[in-house]
C-alpha positions in Angstrom: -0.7 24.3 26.3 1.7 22.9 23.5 2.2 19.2 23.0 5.1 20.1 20.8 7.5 23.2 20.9 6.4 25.8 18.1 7.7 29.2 17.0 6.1 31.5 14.1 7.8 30.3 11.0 6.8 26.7 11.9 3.2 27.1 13.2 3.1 29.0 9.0 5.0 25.4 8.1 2.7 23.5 9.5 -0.7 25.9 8.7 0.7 25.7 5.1 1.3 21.8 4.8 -2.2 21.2 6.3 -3.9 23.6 3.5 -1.8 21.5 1.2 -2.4 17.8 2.3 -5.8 18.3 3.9 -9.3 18.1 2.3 -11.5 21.0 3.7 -11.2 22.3 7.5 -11.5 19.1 9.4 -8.9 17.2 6.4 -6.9 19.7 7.3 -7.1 19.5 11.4 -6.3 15.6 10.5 -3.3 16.5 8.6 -2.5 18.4 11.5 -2.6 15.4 13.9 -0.7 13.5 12.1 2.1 15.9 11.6 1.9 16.3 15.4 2.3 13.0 16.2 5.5 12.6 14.2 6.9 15.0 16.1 5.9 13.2 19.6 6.2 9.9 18.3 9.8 9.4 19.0 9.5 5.5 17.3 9.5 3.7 14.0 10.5 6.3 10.6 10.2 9.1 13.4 12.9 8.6 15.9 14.8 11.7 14.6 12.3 13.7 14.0 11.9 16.4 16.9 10.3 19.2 15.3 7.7 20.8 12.7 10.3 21.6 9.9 12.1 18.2 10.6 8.4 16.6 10.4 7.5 18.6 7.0 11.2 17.4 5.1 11.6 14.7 6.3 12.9 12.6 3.5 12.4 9.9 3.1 8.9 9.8 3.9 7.9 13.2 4.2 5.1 14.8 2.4 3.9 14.8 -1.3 2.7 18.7 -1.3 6.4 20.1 0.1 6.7 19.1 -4.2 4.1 21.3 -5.2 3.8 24.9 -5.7 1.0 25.9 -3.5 2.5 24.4 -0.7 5.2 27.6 -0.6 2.2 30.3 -0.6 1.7 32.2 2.7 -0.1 30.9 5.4 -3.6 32.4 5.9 -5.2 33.5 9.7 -7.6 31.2 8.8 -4.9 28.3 8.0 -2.7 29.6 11.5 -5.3 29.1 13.3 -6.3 25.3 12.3 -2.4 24.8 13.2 -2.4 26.2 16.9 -5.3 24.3 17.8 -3.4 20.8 16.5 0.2 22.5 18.1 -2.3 22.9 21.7 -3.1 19.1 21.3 -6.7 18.9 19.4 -7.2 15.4 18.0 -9.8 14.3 15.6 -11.0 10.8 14.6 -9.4 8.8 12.7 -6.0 11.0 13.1 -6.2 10.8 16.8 -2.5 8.7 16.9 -1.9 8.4 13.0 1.3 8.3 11.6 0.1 7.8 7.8 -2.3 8.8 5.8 -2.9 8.3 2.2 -5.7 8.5 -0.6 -6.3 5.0 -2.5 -7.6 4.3 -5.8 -10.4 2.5 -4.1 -11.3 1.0 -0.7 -9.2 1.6 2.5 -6.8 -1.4 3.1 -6.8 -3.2 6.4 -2.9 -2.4 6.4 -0.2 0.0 5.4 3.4 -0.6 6.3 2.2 -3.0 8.9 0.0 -0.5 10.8 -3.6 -0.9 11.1 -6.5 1.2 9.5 -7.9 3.6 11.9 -10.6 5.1 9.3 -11.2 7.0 6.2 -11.7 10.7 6.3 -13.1 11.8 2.4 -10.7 10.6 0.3 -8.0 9.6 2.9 -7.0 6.6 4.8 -5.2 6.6 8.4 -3.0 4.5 9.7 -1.6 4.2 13.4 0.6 2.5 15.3 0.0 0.1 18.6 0.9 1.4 21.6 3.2 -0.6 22.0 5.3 0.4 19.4 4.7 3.9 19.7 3.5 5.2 23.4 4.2 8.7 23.4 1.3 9.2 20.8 
C-alpha cells in the first residue's frame, strides 16, 4: 500500500530523479526515501510540500539533477520499479527518515542544517530529523 499518493507521470518523476541523484540500485532506493519523506514530512523546509512533483521542484531546496540534462530522459521499467517499491513504503539505512543527503569533499559531518548524521551511503551523507521535530517520518 502507498505511503504517499502517486499517479504515472509522478511515479516516472520520481523513477527519473532517483536515476539522477542516486548511486547504483540501492543509492538510488535511498534517494527514493528521502524524496518520500518530504512528501510525508509535513515540518521544517517541507510544510508545503504534499506531493512528488512538489518534492522534485521544490525551490528552494530541491534537487541538483532537475538542472541537468539526463534528469529529463524517460524513465526506464527498471528505474519505475525502484520508485514503486519506495512509493509502497520501502526504507533503507541510512535514508530510513532522511530529509538531506549530500556528497562532501571528504568525511561526513556530524551536522547539516542542524540535523544529525544518520550515515554515509558511497559517496553520500544523510541527514534526519528528530522525532520531535518531524513525526510523521
Amino acid at each position: 500500500m502507498a505511503v504517499v499518493k502517486s499517479n504515472t507521470k509522478q511515479l516516472e518523476l520520481l523513477a527519473r530523479l532517483m536515476r539522477s541523484e542516486g548511486e547504483g540500485e540501492l543509492g538510488m532506493l535511498m534517494v527514493g526515501n528521502v524524496g518520500v519523506n518530504r512528501v510525508r514530512a509535513a515540518c521544517l523546509d517541507f510544510k508545503d510540500i504534499r506531493t512528488l512533483e512538489e518534492m522534485v521542484f521544490q525551490s528552494p531546496g530541491g534537487f541538483e539533477a532537475t538542472q541537468k540534462s539526463y534528469f529529463y530522459q524517460s524513465a526506464r521499467e527498471q528505474d519505475k520499479k525502484l520508485a514503486q517499491r519506495v512509493i509502497n513504503g520501502e526504507r533503507f539505512y541510512p535514508a530510513t527518515r532522511s530529509l538531506w543527503f549530500f556528497e562532501p569533499a571528504g568525511e561526513c559531518p556530524a551536522q547539516w542544517y542542524n540535523q544529525p548524521n544518520t550515515g554515509r551511503f558511497k559517496s553520500h551523507c544523510f541527514f534526519a530529523p528528530s522525532t520531535a521535530d518531524c513525526p510523521q517520518i
